[in-house]
ROTORLUM-659856 format. One line per 5 residues: their letters; for each residue y, x, z of C-alpha. Coordinates in steps of 0.25 Angstrom, whole numbers. Layout:
BEGIN
A	Y/X/Z; ...
This chain:
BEGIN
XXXXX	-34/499/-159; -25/498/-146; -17/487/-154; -31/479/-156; -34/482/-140
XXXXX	-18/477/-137; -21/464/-145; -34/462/-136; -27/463/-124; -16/454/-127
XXXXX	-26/443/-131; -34/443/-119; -21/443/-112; -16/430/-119; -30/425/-117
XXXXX	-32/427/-102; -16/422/-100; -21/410/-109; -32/408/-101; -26/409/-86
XXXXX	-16/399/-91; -25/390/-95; -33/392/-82; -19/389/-74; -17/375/-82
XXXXX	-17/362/-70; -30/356/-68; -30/340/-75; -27/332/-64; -37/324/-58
XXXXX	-36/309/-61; -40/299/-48; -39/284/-50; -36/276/-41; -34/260/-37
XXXXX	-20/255/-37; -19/246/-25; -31/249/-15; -20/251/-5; -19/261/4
XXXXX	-32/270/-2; -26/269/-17; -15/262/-22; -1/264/-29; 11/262/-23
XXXXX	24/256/-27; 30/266/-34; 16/267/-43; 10/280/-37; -3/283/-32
XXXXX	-5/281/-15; -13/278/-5; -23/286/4; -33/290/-6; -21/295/-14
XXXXX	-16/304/-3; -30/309/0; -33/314/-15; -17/319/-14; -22/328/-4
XXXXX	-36/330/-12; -28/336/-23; -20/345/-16; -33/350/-10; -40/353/-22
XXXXX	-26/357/-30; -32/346/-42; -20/338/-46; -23/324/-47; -19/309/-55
XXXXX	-20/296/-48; -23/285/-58; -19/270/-51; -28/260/-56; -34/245/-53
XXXXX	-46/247/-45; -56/242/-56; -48/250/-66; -48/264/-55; -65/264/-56
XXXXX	-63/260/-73; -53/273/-74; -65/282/-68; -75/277/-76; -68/279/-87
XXXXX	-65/294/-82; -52/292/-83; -49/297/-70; -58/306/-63; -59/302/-47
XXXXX	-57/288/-42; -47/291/-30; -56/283/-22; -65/271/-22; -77/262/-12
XXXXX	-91/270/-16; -101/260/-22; -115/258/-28; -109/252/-40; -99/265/-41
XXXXX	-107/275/-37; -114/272/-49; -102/277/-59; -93/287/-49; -97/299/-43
XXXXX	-90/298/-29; -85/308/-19; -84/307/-3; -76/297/2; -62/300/6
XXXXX	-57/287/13; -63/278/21; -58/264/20; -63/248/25; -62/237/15
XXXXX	-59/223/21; -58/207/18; -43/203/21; -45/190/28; -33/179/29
XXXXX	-30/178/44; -34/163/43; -48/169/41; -47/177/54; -63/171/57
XXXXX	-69/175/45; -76/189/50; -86/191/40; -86/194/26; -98/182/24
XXXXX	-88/173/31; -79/176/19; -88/168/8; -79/157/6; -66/165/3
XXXXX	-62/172/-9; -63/187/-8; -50/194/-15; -55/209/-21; -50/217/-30
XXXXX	-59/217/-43; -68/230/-43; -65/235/-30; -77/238/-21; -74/225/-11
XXXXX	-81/216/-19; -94/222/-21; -95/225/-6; -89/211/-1; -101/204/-14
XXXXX	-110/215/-5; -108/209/8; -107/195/4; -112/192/-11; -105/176/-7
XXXXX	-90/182/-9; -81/177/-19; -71/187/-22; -58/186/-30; -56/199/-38
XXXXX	-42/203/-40; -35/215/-50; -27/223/-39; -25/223/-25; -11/217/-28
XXXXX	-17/206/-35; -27/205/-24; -16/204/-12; -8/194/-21; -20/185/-22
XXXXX	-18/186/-7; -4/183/-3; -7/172/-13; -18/165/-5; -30/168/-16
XXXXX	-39/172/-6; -40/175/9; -49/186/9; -48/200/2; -55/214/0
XXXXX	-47/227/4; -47/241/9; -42/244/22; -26/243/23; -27/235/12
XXXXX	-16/226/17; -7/238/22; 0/240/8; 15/235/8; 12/229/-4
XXXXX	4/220/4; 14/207/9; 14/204/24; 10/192/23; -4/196/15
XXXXX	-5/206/29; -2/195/39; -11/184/34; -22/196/31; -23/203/45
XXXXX	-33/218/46; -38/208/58; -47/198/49; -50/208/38; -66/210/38
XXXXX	-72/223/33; -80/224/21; -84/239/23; -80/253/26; -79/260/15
XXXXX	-74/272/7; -63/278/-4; -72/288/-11; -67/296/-25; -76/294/-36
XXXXX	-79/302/-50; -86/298/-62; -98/300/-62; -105/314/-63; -92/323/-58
XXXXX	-98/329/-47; -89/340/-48; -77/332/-47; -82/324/-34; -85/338/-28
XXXXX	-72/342/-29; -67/329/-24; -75/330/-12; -72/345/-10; -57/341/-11
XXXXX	-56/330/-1; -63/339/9; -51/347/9; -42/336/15; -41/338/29
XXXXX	-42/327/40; -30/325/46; -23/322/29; -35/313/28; -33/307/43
XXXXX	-15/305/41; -18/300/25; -28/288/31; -16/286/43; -6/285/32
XXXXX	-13/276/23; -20/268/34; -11/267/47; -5/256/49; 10/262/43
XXXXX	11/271/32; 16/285/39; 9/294/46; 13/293/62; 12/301/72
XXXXX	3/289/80; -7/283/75; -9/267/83; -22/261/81; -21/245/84
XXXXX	-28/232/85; -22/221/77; -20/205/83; -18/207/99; -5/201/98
XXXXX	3/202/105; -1/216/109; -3/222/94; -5/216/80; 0/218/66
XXXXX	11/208/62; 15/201/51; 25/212/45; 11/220/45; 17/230/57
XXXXX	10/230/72; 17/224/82; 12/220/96; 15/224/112; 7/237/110
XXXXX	13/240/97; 29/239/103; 23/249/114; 20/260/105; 31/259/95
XXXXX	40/260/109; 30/273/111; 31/278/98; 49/277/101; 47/283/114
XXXXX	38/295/110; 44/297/94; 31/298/89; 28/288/77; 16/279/79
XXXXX	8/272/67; -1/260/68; -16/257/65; -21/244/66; -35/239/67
XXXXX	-43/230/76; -46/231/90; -59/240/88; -55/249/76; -41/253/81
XXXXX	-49/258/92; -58/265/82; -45/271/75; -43/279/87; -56/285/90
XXXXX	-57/288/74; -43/295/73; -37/284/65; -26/279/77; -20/290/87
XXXXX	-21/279/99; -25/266/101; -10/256/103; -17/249/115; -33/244/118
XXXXX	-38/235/129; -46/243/136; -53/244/150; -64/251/157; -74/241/151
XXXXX	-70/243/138; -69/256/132; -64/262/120; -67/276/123; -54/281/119
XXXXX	-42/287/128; -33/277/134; -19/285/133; -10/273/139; -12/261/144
XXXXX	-2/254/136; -4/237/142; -12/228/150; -15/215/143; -17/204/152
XXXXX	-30/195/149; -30/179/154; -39/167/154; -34/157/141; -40/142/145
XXXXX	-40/131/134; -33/118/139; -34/121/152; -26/126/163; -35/133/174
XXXXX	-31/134/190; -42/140/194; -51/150/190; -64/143/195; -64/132/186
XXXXX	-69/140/174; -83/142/182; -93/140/170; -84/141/158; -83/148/147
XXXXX	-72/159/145; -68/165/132; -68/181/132; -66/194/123; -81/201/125
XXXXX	-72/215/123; -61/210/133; -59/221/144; -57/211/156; -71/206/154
XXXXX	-77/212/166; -65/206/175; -67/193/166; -81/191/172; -76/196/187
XXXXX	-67/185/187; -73/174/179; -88/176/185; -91/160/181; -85/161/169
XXXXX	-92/160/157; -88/171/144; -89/170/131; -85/180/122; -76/178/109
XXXXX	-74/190/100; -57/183/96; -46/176/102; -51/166/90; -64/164/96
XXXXX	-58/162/110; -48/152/106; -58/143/98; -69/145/108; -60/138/119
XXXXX	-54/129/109; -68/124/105; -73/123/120; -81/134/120; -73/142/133
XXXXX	-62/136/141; -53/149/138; -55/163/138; -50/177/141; -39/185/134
XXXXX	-28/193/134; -14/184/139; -5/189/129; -13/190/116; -19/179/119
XXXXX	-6/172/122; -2/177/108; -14/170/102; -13/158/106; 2/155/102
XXXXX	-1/159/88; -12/151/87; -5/139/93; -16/139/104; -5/141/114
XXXXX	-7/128/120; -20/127/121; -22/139/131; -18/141/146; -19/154/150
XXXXX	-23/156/165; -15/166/173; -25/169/185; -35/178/176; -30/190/170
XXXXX	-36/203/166; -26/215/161; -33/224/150; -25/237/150; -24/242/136
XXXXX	-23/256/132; -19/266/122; -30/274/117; -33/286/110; -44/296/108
XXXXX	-49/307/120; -46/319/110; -31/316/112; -26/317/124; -12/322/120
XXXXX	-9/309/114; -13/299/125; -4/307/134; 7/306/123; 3/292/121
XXXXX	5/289/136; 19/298/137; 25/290/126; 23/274/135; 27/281/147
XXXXX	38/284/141; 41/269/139; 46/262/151; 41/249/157; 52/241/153
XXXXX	50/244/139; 37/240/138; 41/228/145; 50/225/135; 39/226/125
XXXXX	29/219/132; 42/208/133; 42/207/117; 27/205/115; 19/198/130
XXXXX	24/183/129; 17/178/144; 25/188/155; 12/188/163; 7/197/153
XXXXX	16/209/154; 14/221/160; 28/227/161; 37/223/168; 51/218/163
XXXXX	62/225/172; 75/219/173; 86/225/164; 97/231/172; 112/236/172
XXXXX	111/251/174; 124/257/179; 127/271/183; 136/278/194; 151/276/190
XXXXX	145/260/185; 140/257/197; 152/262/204; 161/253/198; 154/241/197
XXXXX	153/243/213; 168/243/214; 169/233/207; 169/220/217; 170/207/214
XXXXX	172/203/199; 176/188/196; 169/181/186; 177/171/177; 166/158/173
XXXXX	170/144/168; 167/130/178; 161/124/166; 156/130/154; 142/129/155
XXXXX	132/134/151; 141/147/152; 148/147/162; 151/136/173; 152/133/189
XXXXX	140/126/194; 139/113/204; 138/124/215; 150/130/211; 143/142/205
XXXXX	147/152/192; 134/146/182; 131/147/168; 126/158/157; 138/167/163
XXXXX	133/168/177; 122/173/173; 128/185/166; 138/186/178; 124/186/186
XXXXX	119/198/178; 132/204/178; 131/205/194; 117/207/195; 117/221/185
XXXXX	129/226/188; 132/221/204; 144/217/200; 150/206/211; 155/195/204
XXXXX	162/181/208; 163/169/198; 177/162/195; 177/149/191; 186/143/181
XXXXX	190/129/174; 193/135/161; 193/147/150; 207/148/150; 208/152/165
XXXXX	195/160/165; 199/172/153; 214/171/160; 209/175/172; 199/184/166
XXXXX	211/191/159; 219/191/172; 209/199/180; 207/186/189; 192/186/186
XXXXX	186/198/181; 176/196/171; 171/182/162; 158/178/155; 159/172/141
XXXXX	173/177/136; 175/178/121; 179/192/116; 193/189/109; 202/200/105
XXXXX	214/195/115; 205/195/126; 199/209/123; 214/213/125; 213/208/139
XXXXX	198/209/145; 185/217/142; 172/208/137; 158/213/137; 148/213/126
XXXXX	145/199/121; 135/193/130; 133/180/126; 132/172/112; 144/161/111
XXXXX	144/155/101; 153/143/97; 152/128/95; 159/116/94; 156/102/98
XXXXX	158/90/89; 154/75/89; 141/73/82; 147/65/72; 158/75/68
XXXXX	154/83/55; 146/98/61; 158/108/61; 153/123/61; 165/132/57
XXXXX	180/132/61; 185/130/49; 178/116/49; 187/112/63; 199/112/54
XXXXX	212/102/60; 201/97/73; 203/96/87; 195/106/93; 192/105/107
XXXXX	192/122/113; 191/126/129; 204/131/133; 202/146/135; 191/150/125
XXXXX	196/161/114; 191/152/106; 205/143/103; 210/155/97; 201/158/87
XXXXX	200/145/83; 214/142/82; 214/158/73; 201/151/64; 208/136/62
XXXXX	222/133/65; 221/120/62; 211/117/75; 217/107/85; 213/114/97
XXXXX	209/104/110; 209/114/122; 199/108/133; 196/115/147; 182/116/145
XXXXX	168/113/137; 165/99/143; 181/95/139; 178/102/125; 166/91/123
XXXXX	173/80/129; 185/82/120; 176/80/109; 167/68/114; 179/60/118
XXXXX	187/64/104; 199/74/108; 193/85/99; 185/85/88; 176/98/93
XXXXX	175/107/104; 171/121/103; 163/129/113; 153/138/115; 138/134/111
XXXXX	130/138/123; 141/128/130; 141/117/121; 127/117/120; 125/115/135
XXXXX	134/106/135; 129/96/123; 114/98/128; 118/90/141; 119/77/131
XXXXX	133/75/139; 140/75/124; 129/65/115; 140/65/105; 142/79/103
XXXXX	137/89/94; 140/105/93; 140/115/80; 140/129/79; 154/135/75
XXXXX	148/146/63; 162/153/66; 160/156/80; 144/158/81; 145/174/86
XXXXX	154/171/98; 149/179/110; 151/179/125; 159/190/133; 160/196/145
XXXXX	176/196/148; 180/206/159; 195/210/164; 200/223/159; 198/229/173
XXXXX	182/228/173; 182/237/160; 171/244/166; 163/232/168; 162/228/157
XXXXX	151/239/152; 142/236/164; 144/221/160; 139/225/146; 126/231/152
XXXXX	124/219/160; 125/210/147; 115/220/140; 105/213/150; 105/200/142
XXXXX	95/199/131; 90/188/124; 80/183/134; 89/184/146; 100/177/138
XXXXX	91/166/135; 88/163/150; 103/163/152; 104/154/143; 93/145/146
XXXXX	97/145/161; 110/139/159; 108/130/145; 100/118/147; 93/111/134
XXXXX	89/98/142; 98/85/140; 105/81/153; 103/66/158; 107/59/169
XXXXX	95/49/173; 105/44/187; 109/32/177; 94/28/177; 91/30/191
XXXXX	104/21/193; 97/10/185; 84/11/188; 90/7/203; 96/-5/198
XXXXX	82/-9/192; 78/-13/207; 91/-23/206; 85/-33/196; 82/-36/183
XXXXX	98/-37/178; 100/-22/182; 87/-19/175; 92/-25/162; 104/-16/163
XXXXX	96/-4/166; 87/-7/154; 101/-7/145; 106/4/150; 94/12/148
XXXXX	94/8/132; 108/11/132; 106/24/138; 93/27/130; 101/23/117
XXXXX	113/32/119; 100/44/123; 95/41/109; 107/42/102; 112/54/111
XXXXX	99/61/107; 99/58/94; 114/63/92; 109/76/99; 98/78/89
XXXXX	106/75/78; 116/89/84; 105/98/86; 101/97/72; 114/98/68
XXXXX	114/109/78; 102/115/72; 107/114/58; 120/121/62; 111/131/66
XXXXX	102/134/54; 113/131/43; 125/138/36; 137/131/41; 144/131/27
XXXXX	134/128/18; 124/121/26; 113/128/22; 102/136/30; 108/147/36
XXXXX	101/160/38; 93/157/51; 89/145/46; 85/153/32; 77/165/42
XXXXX	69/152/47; 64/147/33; 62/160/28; 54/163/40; 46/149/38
XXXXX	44/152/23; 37/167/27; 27/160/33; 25/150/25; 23/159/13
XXXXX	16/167/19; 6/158/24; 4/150/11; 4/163/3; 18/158/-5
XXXXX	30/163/-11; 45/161/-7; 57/166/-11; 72/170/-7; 85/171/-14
XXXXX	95/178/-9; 111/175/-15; 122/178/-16; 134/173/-21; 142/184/-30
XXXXX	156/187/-28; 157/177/-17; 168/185/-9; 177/187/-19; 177/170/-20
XXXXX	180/170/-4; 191/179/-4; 198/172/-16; 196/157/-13; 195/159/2
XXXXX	182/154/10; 183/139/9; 181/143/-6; 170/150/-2; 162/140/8
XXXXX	163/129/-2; 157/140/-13; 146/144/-1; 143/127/0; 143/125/-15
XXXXX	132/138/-17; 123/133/-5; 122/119/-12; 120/127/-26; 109/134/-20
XXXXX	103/122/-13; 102/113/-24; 92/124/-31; 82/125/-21; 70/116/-17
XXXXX	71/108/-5; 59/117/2; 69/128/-1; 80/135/7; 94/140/3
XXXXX	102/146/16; 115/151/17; 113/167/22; 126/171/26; 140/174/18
XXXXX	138/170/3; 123/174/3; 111/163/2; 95/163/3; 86/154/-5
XXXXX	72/154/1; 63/146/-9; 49/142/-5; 35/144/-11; 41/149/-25
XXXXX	31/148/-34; 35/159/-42; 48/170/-45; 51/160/-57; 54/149/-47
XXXXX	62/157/-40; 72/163/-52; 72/150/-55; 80/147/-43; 88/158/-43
XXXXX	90/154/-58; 95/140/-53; 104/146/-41; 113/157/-52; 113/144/-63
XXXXX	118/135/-52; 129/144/-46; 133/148/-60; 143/138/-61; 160/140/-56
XXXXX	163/128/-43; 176/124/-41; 180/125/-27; 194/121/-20; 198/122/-34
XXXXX	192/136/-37; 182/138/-48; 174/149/-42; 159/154/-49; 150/161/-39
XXXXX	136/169/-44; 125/173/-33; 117/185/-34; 101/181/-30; 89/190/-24
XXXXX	77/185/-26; 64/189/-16; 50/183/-17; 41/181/-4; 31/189/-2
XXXXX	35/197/-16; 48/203/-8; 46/202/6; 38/194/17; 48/195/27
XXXXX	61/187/28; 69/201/30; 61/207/19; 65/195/10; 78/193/12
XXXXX	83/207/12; 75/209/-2; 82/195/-7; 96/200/-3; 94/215/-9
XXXXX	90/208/-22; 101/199/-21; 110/212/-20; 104/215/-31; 106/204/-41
XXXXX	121/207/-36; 123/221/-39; 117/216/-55; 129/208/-56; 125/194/-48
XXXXX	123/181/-55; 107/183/-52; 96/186/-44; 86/196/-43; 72/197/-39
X	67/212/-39
């Protein structure tokens, strides 16, 4: 009996164990399908896994609710297909229609979401969708765009398409102009910049608000109440940070939120690169370095970036126009500009005000200026345009004689329409609109941050900014200090002790340096001799001399303490201090136009070469080509005279001297050619050991000369206009009074003169485009070189980009080249170089460019390819034709290139992006061995 009663316990034990275990198992995971590419609600990413915000929001559903789920990625016809078959149980999220409600059982919505028609830019006009009949529509098949856009307008023609890739293909292909998708459809990275440019949020046009809403098969009540119960568990702020992350304008949460309006250049806009750019938008990045806290961007229009803020959406508003008439209701933390508004007149310059009595005027009805407008125009006629479009046609058509707008956006517009021209703006009407940051009432702690973080920036560098963005200078509002040399106690002290310091300077070597008809120091170096005296209060006495070789002696010497335009040569570092490099000098040599262009050293080989007496440059010469016959001359005019009247073959200089000098059409027989050996020369300050301490002040004064003050230097002292001397007329035309025999002679002379113009002209032509080629081309091989290569690769963007077409770029280079240099030398090597650059020529179209990139690396862009089999085709061509060993100075040598291969817009749409991908792939058909190309 107790063994009976044992037994009993023991299998109720077993059983109760069984049964708890079996209670514990993990619950079947719940399977949601979703769409595969409705970026950014549900979509799968690059490395195939399930994203995008309803994915993140059901993430958090699950943790909620502890029910382990499945995501299930399908086309969107084949998501609603895998429901119906209960092959999955919840529909992540779909658009609730009649036709759906029908079959799915749906719970509340949990994201709200608009759906657009994408317009091409050129259809800017178009603002309705009825407007739209004669277009295409691109959808893709099953979604819920059709059956809405067939609901709006049953006239429609859609173009139904698989996926949303296939969709955005037919796109950058130029199959339609107009297509259906979610909000921050176009935000995807997938999505090519060039598909983002020409399809602008701007001319998008709604079709309706709608919203993502889980759905079920139907008759499971039960499972939609616990979906319901569950997503009421998510709390606000994960919902509010989820929509930021997926719908802001950058993908990570920041500690800002921006809201913007898009195309008031040149104040704020999104560019090309898809980033926002603009006046305002420079302002706050300088806020965000100034205060450390990270700012995020959301654009929109100008109506709804307002709404953004009074919803939440956007922390602050980046900068509205608004005034005491016009009133947003929200906080103005900062008043962050004042945009300055002026009268635009079409063909017609205007004096007075008064004359516009009874005309019409073009205006904005939502303009803040239009009470002061109507003060002081009261005669003046209004009428209101809702666009800069409106206004520009409404003038150009007759309508108004101009209108009312803000200087600088207008200016903007105007230039990039090509309407430039047509337009005079009139400078004694102007409004100011102050445009201010806003942000809602319920936060005041962060418009006194906001307004903490600009008063931190100072007004120089918001001038510098407002330098960068505002073409006209009557529109800025900051003033542009004057840099200055800033020197502290023991600085000034020595500087003040100082006295007079000598300045060395040449009579005549203009444009840098010469002694004027007054007798006075001139040239680009009295200027920075000026600057120099001015920053630093230095007193300073110019010395004249006759030649370079007295000038550094005396320099050396102590006689004159300090010289502009010294080279930095290891001898005389020995003996003075120099400066940093101030100035580019570069070096040139002038030859007779019928002389073959020279453009290396190496090409001067047993030729008289005319050099000034004193420049460091006889040395180096002499150390780069022993066999020079060297023809010292006293200065720049001897150098070109030696050469016009045939005692030397060239004469080398610097360019900024020759060029002066060549431009006054003194030397018609003449012609000048870069030296690619000595292109990075650069100007020095020299100064006598004893001035040691001077020579970092100088260094802060030479900090002063940026681009734009270098530029009026140079355009102070270098003329661009052809010298002529018209005394030789004025004498004849006196002898006209004489009779009819001096007239003859004067009419002879005057075709005589007229003749050699022609032919002086002509020959000058013919140097400048030689000239220009020096310029843009590889001295060795001739071909392209890499400016010349950005130029045609920037050309080529926009041309594809505008016809909807692809081109390509090979990158090469030759395998094992080095090892051929070191071995044979480089003669052996140039003449490989030439025999490569011909090989490569010879197997591309005439529309195409091969360019030499630098060292034995070459580029190979190749226009509107049709296809990647045209293009390993040529690369095919380039290894078959380069397979063969030359003979060279009696070598054999056999070179190999190593090719990679990039496809615009597969690749890259950027000439950086392009190139960079070409040369890692080129690196990469390297390291497998060379002899071939790769393309992935």
């Amino acid at each position: 009996m107790t063994f009976l009663i044992h037994f009993i316990v023991i299998l109720c034990s077993v059983f109760f164990s069984t049964l708890g275990q079996a209670s514990s198992l993990p619950t079947e995971p719940l399977v949601i399908v979703m769409g595969e590419d409705s970026f950014p609600y549900q979509y799968v990413d690059n490395d195939g896994e399930p994203t995008g915000l309803l994915v993140d929001l059901w993430k958090e559903w699950a943790k909620q609710t502890h029910t382990p789920v499945v995501f299930v990625a399908r086309h969107w016809h084949e998501s609603l297909e895998q429901l119906r078959q209960n092959k999955a149980q919840v529909h992540i999220g779909m658009g609730k229609t009649q036709e759906r409600a029908r079959e799915f059982d749906f719970a509340v919505p949990i994201a709200d979401v608009g759906t657009f028609l994408y317009l091409h830019k050129s259809l800017q006009g178009k603002k309705s969708i009825t407007e739209l009949i004669p277009f295409q529509v691109g959808v893709v098949a099953a979604s819920s765009h059709e059956v809405e856009l067939h609901r709006i307008e049953p006239q429609l023609v859609f173009k139904r398409y698989e996926s949303r890739e296939a969709l955005l293909a037919g796109v950058a292909a130029g199959e339609i102009m107009v297509f259906a998708g979610l909000e921050g459809y176009l935000k995807d990275p997938a999505s090519s910049q060039a598909i983002t440019a020409n399809y602008p949020n701007a001319v998008r046009i709604q079709i309706k608000a709608m919203q993502f809403t889980p759905a079920v098969i139907k008759g499971n009540t039960a499972l939609v109440n616990k979906i319901n119960a569950g997503f009421a568990l998510l709390k606000a702020d994960f919902i509010q940070q989820t929509e930021r992350r997926w719908l802001g304008f950058k993908r990570e949460q920041s500690e800002l939120i921006i809201s913007m309006q898009q195309d008031v250049e040149p104040f704020v806009n999104i560019g090309a690169d898809g980033l926002p750019h603009g006046l305002y938008v420079d302002m706050w990045q300088l806020w965000s370095e100034k205060t450390g806290i990270a700012i995020d961007f959301l654009p929109g229009d100008m109506n709804s970036s307002v709404d953004d803020v009074r919803r939440g959406l956007a922390d602050a508003h980046i900068g509205y126009p608004e005034s005491d008439d016009l009133k947003t209701g929200l906080n103005r933390a900062w008043q962050l500009y004042s945009k300055k508004s002026r009268l635009f007149l079409y063909k017609q310059q205007l004096t007075d005000l008064k004359s516009l009595q009874g005309k019409r005027i073009g205006v904005v009805p939502t303009a803040p200026y239009l009470v002061e407008l109507r003060k002081a125009l009261p005669d003046v006629l209004l009428r209101y345009y809702d666009s800069m479009d409106a206004m520009v046609a409404g003038a150009r058509a007759g309508d108004i004689v101009g209108f009312v707008a803000g200087g600088a956006w207008t200016s903007h517009y105007l230039l990039l329409n090509n309407y430039w021209t047509d337009f005079y703006q009139y400078q004694g009407l102007e409004f100011a609109t102050d445009v201010y940051v806003l942000t809602r009432s319920d936060n005041p702690g962060l418009a006194e941050r906001i307004a903490n973080g600009f008063n931190s920036i100072s007004p120089q560098e918001f001038a510098n900014i407002e330098q960068k963005w505002m073409l006209n200078p009557k529109d800025h509002i900051f003033t542009q200090a004057e840099p200055h040399v800033s020197l502290n106690v023991s600085e000034k002290a020595y500087v003040d002790a100082l006295g007079e310091l000598k300045v060395g300077y040449l009579k005549q070597w203009p444009p840098m340096e010469f002694m004027d008809q007054q007798g006075q120091f001139s040239g680009i170096n009295s200027d920075i001799a000026k600057l120099l005296k001015e920053q630093l209060r230095l007193k300073l006495t110019p010395v004249a001399f006759d030649n370079w070789h007295s000038l550094i002696e005396a320099l050396q010497k102590g006689e004159v303490s300090l010289a502009g335009s010294v080279a930095k040569t290891a001898d005389r570092q020995q003996r003075l201090m120099f400066s940093e490099a101030y100035w580019p000098s570069p070096w040139a040599l002038v030859s007779q136009l019928e002389q073959v262009s020279l453009f290396n050293i190496a090409q001067l080989a047993g030729q008289r070469v005319a050099v000034v007496e004193g420049y460091h440059l006889v040395a180096q010469l002499m150390s780069l080509e022993p066999s020079l016959k060297l023809v010292l001359v006293a200065d720049t005019h001897a150098g070109l005279a030696a050469v016009t009247h045939g005692t030397a073959d060239v004469f080398i200089d610097k360019v900024v001297t020759l060029a002066s000098d060549l431009k006054t059409g003194q030397y018609p027989t003449l012609k000048m050619s870069l030296l690619s050996d000595l292109t990075d020369q650069k100007s020095y300050i020299g100064v006598h050991p004893q001035f040691a301490p001077l020579v970092p002040l100088i260094n802060k004064t030479l900090a002063l000369i940026d681009s734009q003050k270098q530029q009026r230097i140079y355009a102070r002292w270098v003329s661009f206009s052809v010298a002529t001397d018209n005394s030789q007329y004025k004498q004849w035309i006196n002898y006209i009074v004489f009779g009819g025999l001096v007239l003859c002679l004067v009419m002879v002379a005057v075709l005589f003169v007229n003749r050699r113009l022609n032919r002086e002209i002509t020959q000058r032509l013919i140097a400048e485009k030689r000239l220009q080629h020096v310029a843009n081309h590889d001295a060795l091989t001739q071909l392209p070189n890499r400016a010349l290569l950005d130029d045609r690769l920037a050309q080529a963007l926009l041309s594809h980009q505008r016809d909807h077409t692809h081109f390509a770029l090979l990158f090469i280079d030759l395998d094992n080249f080095k090892p051929i240099n070191d071995q044979y030398g480089h003669p052996v090597g140039d003449e490989l170089l030439v025999w490569v650059a011909k090989k490569l020529t010879k197997v591309i179209r005439g529309s195409d460019t091969v360019a030499r990139f630098g060292g034995d690396e070459f580029v190979i862009l190749l226009n509107r390819v049709q296809d990647l089999d045209a293009v390993t085709q040529v690369a095919d061509n380039i290894l078959q034709a380069l397979s063969n060993p030359l003979i060279i100075q009696g070598v054999s040598v056999s070179i190999s290139v190593s090719i990679g291969v990039v496809v615009y817009p597969r690749d890259g749409d950027t000439a950086i992006s392009l190139l960079k991908k070409a040369d890692q792939r080129m690196y990469q058909a390297k390291n497998d061995g060379g002899r071939c190309y790769r393309m992935a």
